[in-house]
Residue frames as a rotation matrix with the C-alpha (Angstrom) as fourth column:
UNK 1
-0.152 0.926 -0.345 16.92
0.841 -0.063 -0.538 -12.86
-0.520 -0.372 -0.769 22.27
UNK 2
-0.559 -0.014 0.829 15.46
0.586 -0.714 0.384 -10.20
0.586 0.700 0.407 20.23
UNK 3
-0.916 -0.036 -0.399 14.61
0.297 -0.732 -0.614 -7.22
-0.270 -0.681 0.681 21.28
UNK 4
0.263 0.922 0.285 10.64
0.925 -0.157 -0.346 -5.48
-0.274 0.355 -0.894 20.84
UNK 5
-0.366 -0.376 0.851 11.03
0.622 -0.779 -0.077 -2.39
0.692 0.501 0.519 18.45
UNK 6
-0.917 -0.030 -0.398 10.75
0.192 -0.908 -0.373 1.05
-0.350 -0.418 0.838 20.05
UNK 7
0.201 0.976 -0.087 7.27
0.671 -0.201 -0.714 2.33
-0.714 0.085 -0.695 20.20
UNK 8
-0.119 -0.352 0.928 6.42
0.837 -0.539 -0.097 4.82
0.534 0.765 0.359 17.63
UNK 9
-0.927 -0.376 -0.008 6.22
0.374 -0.920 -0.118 8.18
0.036 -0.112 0.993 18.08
UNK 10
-0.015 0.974 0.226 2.78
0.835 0.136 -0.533 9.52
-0.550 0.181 -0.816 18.67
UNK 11
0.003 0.198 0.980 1.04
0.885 -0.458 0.090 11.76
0.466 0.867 -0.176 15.97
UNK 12
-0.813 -0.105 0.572 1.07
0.183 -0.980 0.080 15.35
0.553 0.170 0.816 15.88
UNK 13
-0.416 0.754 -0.508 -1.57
0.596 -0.196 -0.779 17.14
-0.687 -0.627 -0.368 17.96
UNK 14
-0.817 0.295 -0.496 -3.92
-0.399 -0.910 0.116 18.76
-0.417 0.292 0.861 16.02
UNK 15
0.800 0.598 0.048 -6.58
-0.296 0.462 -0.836 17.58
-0.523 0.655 0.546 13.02
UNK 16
-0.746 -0.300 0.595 -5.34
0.364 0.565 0.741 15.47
-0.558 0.769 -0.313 10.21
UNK 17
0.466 0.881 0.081 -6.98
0.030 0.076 -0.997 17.13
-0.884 0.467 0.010 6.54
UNK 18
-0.449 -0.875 0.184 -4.64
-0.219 0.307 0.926 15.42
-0.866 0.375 -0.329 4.69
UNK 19
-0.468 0.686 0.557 -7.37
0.884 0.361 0.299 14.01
0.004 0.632 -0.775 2.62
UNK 20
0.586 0.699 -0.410 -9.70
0.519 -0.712 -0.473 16.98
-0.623 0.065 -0.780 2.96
UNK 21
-0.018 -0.885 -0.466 -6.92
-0.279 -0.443 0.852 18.96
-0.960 0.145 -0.239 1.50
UNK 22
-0.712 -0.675 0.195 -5.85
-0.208 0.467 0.859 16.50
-0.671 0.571 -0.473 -1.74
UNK 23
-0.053 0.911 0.408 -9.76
0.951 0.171 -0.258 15.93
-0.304 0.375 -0.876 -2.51
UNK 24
0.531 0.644 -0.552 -10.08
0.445 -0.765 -0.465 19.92
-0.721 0.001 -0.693 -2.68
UNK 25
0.050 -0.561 -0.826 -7.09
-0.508 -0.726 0.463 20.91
-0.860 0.397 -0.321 -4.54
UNK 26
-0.681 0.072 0.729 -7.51
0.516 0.753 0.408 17.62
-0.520 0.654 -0.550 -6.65
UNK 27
0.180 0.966 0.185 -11.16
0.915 -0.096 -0.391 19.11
-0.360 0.239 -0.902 -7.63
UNK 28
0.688 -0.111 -0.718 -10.32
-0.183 -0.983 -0.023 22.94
-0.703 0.147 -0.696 -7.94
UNK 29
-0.054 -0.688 -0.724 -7.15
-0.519 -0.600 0.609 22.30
-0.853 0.408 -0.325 -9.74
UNK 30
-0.554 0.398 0.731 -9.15
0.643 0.762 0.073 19.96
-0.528 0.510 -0.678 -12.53
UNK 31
0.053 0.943 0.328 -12.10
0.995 -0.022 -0.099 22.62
-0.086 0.331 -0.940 -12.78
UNK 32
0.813 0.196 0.548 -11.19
0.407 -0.864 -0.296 26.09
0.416 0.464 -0.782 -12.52
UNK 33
0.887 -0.309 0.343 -8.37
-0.357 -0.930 0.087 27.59
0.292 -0.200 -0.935 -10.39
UNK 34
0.431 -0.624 -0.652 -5.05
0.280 0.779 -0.561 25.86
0.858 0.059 0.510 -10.99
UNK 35
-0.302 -0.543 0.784 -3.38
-0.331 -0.712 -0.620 28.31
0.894 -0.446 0.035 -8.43
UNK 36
0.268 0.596 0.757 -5.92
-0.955 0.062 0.289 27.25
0.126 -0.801 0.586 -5.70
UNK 37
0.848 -0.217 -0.484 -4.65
0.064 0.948 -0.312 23.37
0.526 0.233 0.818 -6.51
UNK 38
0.081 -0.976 -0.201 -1.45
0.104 0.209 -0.972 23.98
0.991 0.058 0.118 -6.16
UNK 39
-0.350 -0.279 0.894 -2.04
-0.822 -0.367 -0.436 25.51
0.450 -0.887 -0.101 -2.54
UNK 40
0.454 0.574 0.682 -4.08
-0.886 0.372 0.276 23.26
-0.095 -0.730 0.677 -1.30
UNK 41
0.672 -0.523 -0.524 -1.53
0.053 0.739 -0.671 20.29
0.739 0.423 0.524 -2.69
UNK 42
-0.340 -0.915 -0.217 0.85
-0.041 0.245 -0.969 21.61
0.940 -0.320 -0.121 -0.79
UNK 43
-0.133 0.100 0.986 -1.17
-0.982 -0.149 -0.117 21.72
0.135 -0.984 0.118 2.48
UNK 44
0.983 0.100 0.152 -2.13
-0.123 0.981 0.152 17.81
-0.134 -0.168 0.977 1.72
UNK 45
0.443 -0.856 -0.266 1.58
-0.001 0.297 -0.955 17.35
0.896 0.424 0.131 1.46
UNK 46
-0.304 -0.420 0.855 2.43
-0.611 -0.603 -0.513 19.32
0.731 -0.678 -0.073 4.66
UNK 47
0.223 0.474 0.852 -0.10
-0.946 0.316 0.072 17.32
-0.236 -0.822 0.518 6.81
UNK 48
0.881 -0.157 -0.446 0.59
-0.071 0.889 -0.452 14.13
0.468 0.430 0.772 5.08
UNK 49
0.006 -0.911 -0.412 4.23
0.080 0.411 -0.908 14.57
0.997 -0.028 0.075 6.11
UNK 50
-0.641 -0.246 0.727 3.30
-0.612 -0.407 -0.678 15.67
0.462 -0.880 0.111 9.91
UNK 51
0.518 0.824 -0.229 0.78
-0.836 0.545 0.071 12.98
0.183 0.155 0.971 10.06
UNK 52
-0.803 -0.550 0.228 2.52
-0.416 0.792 0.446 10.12
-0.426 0.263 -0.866 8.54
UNK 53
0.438 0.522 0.731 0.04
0.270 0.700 -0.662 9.18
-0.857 0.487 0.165 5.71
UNK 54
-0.193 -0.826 0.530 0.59
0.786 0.194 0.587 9.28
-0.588 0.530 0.611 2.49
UNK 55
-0.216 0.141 -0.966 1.18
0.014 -0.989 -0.148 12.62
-0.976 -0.045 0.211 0.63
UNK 56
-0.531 0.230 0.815 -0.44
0.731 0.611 0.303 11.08
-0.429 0.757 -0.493 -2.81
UNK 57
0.324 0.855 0.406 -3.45
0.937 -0.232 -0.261 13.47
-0.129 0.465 -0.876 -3.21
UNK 58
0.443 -0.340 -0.830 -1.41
0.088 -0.904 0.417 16.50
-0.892 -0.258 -0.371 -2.04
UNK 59
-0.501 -0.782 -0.370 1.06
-0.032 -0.411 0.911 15.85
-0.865 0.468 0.180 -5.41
UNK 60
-0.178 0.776 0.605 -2.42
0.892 0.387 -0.233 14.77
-0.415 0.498 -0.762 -7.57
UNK 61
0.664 0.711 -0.231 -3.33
0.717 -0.693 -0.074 18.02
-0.213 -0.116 -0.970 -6.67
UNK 62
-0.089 -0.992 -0.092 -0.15
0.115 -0.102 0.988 19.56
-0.989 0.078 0.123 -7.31
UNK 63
-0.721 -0.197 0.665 -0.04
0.376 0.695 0.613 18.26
-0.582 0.692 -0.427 -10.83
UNK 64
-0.001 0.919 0.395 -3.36
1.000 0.005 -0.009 18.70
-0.010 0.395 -0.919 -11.76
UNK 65
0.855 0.273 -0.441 -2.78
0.317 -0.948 0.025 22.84
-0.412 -0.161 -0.897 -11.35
UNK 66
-0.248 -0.967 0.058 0.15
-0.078 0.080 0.994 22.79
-0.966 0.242 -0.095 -12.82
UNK 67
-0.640 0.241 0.729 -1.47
0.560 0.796 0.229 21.03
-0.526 0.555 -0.645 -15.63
UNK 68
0.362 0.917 0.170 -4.57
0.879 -0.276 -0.388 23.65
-0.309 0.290 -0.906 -15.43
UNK 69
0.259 -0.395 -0.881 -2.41
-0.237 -0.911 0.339 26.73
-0.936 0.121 -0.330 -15.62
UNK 70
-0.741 -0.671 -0.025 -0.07
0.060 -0.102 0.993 25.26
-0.669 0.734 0.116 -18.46
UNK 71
-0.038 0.929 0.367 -3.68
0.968 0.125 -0.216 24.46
-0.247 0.347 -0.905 -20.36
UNK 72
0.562 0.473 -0.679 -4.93
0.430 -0.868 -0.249 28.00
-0.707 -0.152 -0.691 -19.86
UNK 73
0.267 -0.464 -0.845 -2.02
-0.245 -0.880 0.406 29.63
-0.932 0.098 -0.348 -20.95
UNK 74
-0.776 -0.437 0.454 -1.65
0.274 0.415 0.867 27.59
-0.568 0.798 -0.203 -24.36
UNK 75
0.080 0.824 0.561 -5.62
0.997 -0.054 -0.064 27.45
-0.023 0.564 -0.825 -25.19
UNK 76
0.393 -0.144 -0.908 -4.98
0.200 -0.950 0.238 31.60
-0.897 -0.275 -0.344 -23.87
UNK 77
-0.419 -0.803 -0.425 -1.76
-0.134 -0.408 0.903 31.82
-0.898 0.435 0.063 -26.58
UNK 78
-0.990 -0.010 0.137 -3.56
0.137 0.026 0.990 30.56
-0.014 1.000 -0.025 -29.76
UNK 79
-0.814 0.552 -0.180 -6.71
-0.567 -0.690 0.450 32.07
0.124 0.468 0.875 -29.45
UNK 80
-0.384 0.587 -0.713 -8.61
0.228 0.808 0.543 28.91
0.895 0.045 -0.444 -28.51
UNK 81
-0.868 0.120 0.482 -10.46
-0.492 -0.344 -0.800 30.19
0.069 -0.931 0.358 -25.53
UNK 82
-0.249 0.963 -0.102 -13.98
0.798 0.144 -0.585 29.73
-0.549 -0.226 -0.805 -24.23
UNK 83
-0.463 0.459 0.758 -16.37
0.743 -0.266 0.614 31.66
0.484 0.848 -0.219 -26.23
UNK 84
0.855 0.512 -0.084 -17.32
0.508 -0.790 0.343 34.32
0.109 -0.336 -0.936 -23.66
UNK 85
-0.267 -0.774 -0.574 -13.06
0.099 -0.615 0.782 36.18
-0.958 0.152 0.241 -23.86
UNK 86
-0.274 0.152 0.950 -14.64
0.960 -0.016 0.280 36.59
0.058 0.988 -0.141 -28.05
């Protein structure tokens, strides 16, 4: 006879802006403040892992600021800025 698996565990009290999170740092660390990405990644990570969904947007977002910094600091190093640091 098989047994019935063990209920899960129930979720975390609180909110869940796992997504709210991964959408903001996703956006911010694309458009202007890679730093601000990277935090908010890790908070869609954090809740993602206290949740139990998946911590996709949190490492999107992650990435993507990573990405926006390393940008900066190349277009920064050879002089290729925006046209208002002239």
């Amino acid at each position: 006879m098989n047994a019935p698996y063990p209920p899960s565990p129930p979720p975390a009290a609180g909110r869940d802006r796992t997504t709210l999170w991964g959408v903001l740092g996703i956006v911010l660390g694309l458009l202007c403040c890679g730093v601000l990405g990277i935090l908010f990644g890790y908070l869609s990570v954090r809740d993602a892992k206290r949740f139990g969904q998946s911590p996709v947007l949190g490492y999107l977002a992650i990435a993507f600021g990573v990405i926006n910094i390393i940008g900066s600091w190349v277009l920064r190093s050879t002089g290729n800025y925006p046209f208002w640091n002239r």
